[in-house]
C-alpha positions in Angstrom: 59.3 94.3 125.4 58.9 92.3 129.0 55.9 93.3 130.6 56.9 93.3 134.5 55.5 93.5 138.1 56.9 94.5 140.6 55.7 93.9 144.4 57.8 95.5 146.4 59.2 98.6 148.6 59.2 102.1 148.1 61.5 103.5 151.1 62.9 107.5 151.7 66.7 107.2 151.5 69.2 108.7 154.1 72.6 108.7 153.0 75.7 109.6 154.9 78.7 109.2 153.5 82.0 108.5 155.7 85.3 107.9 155.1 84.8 104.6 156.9 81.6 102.3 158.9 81.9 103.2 162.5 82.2 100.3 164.7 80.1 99.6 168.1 80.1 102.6 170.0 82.0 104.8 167.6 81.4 108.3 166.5 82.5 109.5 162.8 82.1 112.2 161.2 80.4 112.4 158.0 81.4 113.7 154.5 78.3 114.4 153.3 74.4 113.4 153.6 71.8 113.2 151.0 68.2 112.3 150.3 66.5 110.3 147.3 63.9 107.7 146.7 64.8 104.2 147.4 63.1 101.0 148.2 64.6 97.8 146.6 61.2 97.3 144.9 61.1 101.0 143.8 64.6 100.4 142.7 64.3 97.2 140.8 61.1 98.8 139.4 62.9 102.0 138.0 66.0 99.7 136.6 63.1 97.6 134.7 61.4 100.6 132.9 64.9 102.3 131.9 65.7 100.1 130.5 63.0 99.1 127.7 60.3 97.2 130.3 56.5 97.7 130.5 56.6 98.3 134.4 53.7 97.8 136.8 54.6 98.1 140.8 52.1 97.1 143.4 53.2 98.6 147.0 52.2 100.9 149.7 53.0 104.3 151.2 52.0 106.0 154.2 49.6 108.8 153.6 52.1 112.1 153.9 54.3 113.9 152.0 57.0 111.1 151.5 54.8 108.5 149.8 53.3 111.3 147.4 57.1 112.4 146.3 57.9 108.7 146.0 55.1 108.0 143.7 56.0 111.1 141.7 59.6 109.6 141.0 58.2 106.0 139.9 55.6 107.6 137.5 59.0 110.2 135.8 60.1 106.8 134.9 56.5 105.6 133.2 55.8 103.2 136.0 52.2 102.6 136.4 51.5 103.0 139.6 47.3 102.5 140.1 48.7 99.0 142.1 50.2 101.7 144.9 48.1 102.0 148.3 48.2 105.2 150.2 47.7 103.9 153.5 46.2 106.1 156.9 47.1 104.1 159.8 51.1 104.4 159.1 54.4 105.6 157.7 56.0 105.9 154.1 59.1 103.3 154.8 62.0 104.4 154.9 65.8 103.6 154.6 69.3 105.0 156.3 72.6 104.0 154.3 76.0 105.0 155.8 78.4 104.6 152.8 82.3 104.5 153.3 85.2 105.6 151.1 85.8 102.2 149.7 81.7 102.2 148.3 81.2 99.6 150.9 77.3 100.1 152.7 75.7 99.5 155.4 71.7 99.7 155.8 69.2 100.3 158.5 65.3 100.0 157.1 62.3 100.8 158.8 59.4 99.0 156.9 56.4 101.3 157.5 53.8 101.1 154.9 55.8 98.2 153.1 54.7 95.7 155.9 50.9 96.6 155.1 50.1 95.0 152.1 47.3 92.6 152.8 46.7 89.8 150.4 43.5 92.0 149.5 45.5 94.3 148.0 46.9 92.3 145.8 43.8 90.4 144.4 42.4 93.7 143.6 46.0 93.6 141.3 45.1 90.3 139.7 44.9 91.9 136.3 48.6 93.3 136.7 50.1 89.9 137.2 48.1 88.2 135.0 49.3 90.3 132.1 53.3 90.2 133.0 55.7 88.0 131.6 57.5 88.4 135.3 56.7 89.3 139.1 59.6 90.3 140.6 59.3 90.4 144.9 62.0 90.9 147.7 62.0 90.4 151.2 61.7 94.5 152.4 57.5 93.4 152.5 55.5 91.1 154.3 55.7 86.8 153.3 51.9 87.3 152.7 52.2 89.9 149.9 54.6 87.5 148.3 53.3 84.2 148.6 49.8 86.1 147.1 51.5 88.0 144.3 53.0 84.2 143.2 50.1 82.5 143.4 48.8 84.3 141.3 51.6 84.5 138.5 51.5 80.3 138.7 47.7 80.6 138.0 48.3 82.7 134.6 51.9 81.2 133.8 53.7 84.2 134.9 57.3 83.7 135.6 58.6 84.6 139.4 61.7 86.1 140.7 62.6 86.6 144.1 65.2 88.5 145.4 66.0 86.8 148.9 67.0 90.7 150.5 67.0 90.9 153.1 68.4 87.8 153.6 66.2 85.3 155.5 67.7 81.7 157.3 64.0 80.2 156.4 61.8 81.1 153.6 58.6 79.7 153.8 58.3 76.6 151.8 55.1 78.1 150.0 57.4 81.0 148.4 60.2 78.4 147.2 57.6 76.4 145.8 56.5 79.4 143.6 59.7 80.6 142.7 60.9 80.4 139.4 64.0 82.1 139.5 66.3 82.9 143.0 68.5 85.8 142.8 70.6 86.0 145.6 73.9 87.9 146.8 76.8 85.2 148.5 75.7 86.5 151.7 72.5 85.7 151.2 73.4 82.5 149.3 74.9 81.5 152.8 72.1 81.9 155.2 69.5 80.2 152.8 71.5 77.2 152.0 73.4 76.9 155.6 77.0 77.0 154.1 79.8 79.3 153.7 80.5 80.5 149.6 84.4 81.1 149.7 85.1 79.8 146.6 83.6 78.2 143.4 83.6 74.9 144.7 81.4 75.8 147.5 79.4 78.3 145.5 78.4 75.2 143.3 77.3 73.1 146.4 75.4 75.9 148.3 73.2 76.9 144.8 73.0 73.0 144.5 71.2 72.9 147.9 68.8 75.6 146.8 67.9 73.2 143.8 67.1 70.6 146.0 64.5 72.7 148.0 62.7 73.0 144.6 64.1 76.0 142.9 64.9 75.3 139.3 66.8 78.2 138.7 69.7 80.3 140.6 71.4 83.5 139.4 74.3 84.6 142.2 75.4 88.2 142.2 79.2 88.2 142.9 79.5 91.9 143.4 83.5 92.8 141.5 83.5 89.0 140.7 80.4 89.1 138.2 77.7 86.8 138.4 77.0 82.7 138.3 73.9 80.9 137.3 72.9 77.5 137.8 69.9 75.4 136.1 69.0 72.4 138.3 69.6 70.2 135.1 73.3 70.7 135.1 73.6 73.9 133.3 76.2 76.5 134.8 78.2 79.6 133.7 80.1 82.6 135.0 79.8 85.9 133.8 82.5 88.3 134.7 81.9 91.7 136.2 83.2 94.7 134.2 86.1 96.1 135.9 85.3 99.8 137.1 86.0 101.9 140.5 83.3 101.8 143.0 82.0 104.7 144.7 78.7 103.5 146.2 77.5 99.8 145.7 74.4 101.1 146.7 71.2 99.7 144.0 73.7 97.5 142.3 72.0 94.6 143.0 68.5 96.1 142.3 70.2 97.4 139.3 71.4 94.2 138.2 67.8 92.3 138.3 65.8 95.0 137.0 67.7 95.4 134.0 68.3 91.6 133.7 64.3 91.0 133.7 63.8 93.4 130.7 66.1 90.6 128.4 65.7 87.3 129.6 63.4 85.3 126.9 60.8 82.9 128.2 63.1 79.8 127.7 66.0 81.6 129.6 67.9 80.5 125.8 69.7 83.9 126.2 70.7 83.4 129.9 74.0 84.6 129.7 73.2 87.6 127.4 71.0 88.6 129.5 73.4 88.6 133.1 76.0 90.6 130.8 73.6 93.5 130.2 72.6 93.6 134.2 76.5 92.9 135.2 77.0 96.5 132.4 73.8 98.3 134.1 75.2 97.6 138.2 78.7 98.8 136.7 77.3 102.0 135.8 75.6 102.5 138.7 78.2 101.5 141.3 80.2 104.4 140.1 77.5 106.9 141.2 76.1 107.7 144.7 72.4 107.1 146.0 70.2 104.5 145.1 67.9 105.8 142.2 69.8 108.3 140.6 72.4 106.0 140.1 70.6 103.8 138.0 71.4 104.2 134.5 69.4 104.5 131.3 69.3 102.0 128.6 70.8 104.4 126.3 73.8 104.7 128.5 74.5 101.2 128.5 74.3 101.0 124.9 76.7 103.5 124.0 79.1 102.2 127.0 82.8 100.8 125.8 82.5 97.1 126.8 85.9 97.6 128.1 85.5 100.8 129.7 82.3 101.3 131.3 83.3 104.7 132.6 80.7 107.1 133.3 81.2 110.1 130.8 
C-alpha cells in the first residue's frame, strides 16, 4: 500500500450543465445545476484512498460551514485530515464548472483559503511527508506551499509529483528542481515548454524540453487519446485510453493521478501498468457528472470489462 500526501485544494463545486459553453456576451440556459466537494487536491486525494492508498492531505478551509462539509467528505473516504487548517481571516475556496453536452468544461476558481497555506503550516506537517512514499501538489495553492511541501520530501527521499493545473507559462525553477514526476495535460504541456503538441512528433519535443529544465520524468494525459510517458534516459510509451462516452470530463485528470500514485513502485518498473489502471479509473469517471462522486472505487475498476468499461 503507497502511503500518500497530498498538498493541495479543497474547493465547493458549482456545476451547470448546458447544452453548449456560452461564448462572450452570451446567455444560455442551463439543464441543470448541482453542488459537490471539489478541489483538484481534494480530488486527487479521494481518487488515492479509493483506491487502496494510505492518504494524508495538508490544506486549508475557511472557517464556516463549507470547509467543515468538505472535511466531512475527505474523512468518508479515510483521509486523515489533522494536516487541514481552519482558517478565520477567509473563505472556504471554491469552484464554478459550466459543463456542455459534449462533457466538454469550462472552470472559474476562486482560491480562498487555498492561497493561505504558509510554509509554517506545513513544517508543523513534517512528519506526514516524511512518512509518504509520494507528495502529490497542483497549482490551485500558493508556490510557497509547494516549494515547502518538496523540500521536504527531498530531505526524507520522498518522491514528488506535480500536477502543473492550472497551467502556469513559468514555474519557479525551485519547484522543477524538486520535482520528481510532471504530470501535465497537452494544454498545459504547451505553455510550460513554449510549443504547440499537435501531434506525436511534437509531443516528443515539447516533453523533451521539460527534461532539459531538469525533470526526469513526464507522464502526458491525452484526454480520449490515453496517456504518454517519457524518462529523460530515452524511455517512452503510449498507453491507449479505453474507449467510452463522455458525459463530464470533469476530475478525470485528478482521477487519473490519484489512482496512478496508489500503483507506481519506487523504480517506476511497472510504469505502464500503472498509467493503464489511472487511464481505467478517468474512464469510469468521465462517464459520470461532478467532480467527487464521479470518482470510482477500486472495486469498480477491478470488476470493469477491459473492453467495456461501462458503468453498470
Amino acid at each position: 500500500m503507497n502511503k500518500i500526501t497530498v498538498v493541495g485544494s479543497i474547493n465547493f463545486d458549482t456545476t451547470i450543465r448546458t447544452e453548449h459553453l456560452p461564448k462572450p456576451g452570451e446567455t444560455v440556459h442551463s439543464k441543470e445545476m448541482f453542488t459537490s466537494g471539489g478541489g483538484k487536491g481534494a480530488n486527487q486525494a479521494i481518487a488515492a484512498a479509493r483506491n487502496g492508498g494510505q492518504v494524508n492531505f495538508i490544506g486549508a478551509t475557511g472557517n464556516d460551514d463549507t470547509g467543515t462539509a468538505l472535511l466531512g467528505l475527505l474523512n468518508r473516504d479515510h483521509i486523515n485530515t489533522a494536516g487541514v487548517k481552519k482558517l478565520d481571516t477567509t473563505r472556504t475556496g471554491s469552484a464554478y464548472v459550466m459543463v456542455n453536452d459534449e462533457g466538454e468544461n469550462s472552470i472559474v476558481i476562486y482560491g480562498g483559503a487555498n492561497q493561505a497555506i504558509t510554509d509554517d503550516h506545513i513544517d508543523e506537517m513534517r512528519g506526514l511527508i516524511a512518512e509518504s512514499d509520494y507528495v502529490i501538489a497542483q497549482f490551485e495553492t500558493n508556490l510557497s506551499s509547494i516549494e515547502r511541501s518538496f523540500e521536504i520530501a527531498k530531505q526524507h527521499q520522498v518522491t514528488t509529483i506535480l500536477n502543473p493545473a492550472p497551467a502556469r507559462a513559468m514555474i519557479p525553477e525551485r519547484i522543477i528542481q524538486l520535482t520528481d514526476i510532471l504530470i501535465p495535460n497537452e494544454t498545459e504541456l504547451e505553455i510550460i515548454s513554449g510549443q504547440a503538441v499537435t501531434n506525436q512528433q511534437e509531443l516528443i519535443a515539447a516533453t523533451q524540453k521539460v527534461h532539459d529544465m531538469g525533470i526526469q520524468t513526464v507522464i502526458v494525459t491525452l484526454g480520449s487519446k490515453g496517456a504518454f510517458y517519457s524518462f529523460a534516459n530515452g524511455n517512452t510509451g503510449f498507453v491507449p485510453a479505453f474507449n467510452v462516452k463522455a458525459v463530464d470530463t470533469t476530475a478525470a485528470g485528478d482521477t487519473f493521478i490519484g489512482a496512478l500514485a496508489t500503483k507506481i513502485s519506487a523504480d517506476f518498473g511497472n510504469i505502464n501498468e500503472a498509467i493503464v489502471y489511472g487511464c481505467k479509473a478517468a474512464s469510469l469517471t468521465v462517464q459520470r457528472y461532478g467532480a467527487q462522486q464521479s470518482i470510482p472505487y477500486e472495486s469498480e475498476i477491478n470488476r470493469s470489462e477491459s473492453d467495456s468499461l461501462v458503468i453498470e
